[in-house]
N, C-alpha and C positions, 0 to 999 in steps of 0.2 A: 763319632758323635758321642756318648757317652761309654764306658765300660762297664759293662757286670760288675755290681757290689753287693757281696750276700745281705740282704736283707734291705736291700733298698731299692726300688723301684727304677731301674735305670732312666727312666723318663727325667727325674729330677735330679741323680748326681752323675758327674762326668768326672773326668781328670784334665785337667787343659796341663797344656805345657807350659810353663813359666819358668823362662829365662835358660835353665840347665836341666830343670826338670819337673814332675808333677803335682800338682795340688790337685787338692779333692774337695770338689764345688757342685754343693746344694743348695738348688733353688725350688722356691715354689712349694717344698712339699712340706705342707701347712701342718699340723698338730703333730710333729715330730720331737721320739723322742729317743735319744742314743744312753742306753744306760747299760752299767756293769753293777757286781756285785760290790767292786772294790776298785779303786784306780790302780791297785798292783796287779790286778786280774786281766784287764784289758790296757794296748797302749799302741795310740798311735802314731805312728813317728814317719817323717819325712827325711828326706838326707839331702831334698836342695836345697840347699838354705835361702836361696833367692825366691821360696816360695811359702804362702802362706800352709800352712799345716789342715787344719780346715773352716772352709769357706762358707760362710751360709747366706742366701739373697733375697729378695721378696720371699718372704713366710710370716705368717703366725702361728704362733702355739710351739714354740721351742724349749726341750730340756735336754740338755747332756748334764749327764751326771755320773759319776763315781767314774773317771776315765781318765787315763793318764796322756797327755796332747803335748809333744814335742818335735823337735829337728835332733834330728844324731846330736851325741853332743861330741864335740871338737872344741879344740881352742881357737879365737877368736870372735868375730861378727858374722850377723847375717844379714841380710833386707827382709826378708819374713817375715810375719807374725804369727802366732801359734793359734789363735783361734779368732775370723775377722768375720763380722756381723755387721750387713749393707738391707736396711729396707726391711729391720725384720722386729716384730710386737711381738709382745707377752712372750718371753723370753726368758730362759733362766741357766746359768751355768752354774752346775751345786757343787760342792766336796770334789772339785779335780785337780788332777797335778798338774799347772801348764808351765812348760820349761821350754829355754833355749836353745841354741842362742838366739831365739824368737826376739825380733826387734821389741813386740811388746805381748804379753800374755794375752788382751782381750784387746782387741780395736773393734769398736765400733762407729757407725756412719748410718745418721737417719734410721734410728730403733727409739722404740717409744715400749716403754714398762719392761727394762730389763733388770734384773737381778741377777749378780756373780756373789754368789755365798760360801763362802768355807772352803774355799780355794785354796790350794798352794801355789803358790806362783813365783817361781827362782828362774835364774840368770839368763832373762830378758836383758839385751844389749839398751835399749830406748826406756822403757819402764814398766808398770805392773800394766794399767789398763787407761786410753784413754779412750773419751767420748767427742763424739764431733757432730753438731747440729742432733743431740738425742735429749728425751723429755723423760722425765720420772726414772731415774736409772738409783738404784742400789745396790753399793758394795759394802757386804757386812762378814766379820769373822774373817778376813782372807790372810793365810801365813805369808808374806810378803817378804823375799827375802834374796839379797845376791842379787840388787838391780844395778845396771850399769856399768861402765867399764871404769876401771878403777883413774880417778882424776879426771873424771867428767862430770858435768852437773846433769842431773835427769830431772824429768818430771816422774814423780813413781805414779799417779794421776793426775789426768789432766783432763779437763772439759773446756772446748772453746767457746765462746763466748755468746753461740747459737745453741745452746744448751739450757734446758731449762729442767728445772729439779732433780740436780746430780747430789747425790749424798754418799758419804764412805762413814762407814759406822756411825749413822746417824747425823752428821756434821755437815753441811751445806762444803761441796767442794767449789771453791771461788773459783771461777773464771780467771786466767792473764789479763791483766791490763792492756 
């Protein structure tokens, strides 16, 4: 049922198996908040690629900050993504390095008032961060860089069309047609 994680309350993170191997999936545990001093200080990496890096579900009151969130890197793709947020308010990912080959940096799904600030975010296979059915989300300062695989068209963000007040440095992100 879940594993020991220093500092975290086994009650709300587990590691499920997914596909070839582990993710680390926090639910529920409400004003949390994962911080370092520097994202070169702390980092945490996965090596299945078939899995998301980490997982966050029902909460509020979310900050990861100054932490470096990736998959081994290798050449090629993954199905992954590097940091996925399902069902979760007031929200905020600050100053972290999130890399691949993470399908995308930030997925989110049904989150209302998040903010990814001052991010790095490189060689995401799919793109930097998209939104899916989320309200009030802000992407501001984020170094953006190395998306996609080379002769592909990506979205580097994306909000579907159940989304309302998505912004990336201030600019209304349009919806697809």
């Amino acid at each position: 049922e879940g594993e020991e994680i220093v500092g975290i309350d086994a009650e709300f993170a587990k590691a499920i198996c997914d596909y070839l191997g582990y993710e680390l999936v926090i639910e529920g545990a409400d004003n949390l908040t994962i911080e370092a001093e520097s994202p070169d200080a702390v980092s945490i990496v996965t090596e299945p690629r078939y899995a998301n890096v980490l997982s966050f579900y029902n909460l509020t009151g979310l900050t990861v900050r100054n932490i470096k969130v990736g998959h081994t890197i290798e050449p090629g793709t993954c199905t992954g993504g590097v940091v996925r947020l399902e069902s979760v308010s007031d929200a905020s990912v600050e100053s972290c390095k999130l890399y691949g080959c993470g399908t995308l940096g930030v997925d989110a799904t049904y989150c209302v008032r998040l903010n990814v600030t001052g991010c790095e975010i490189y060689e995401c296979s799919w793109g930097a961060a998209w939104f899916h059915s989320c309200d009030i989300v802000r992407v501001e300062q984020c170094d953006v860089h190395d998306i996609g695989e080379e002769g592909e068209d990506v979205w580097v963000f994306y909000a579907s069309e159940s989304c309302y007040d998505v912004q990336v440095d201030g600019q209304p992100l349009e919806t697809p047609d």
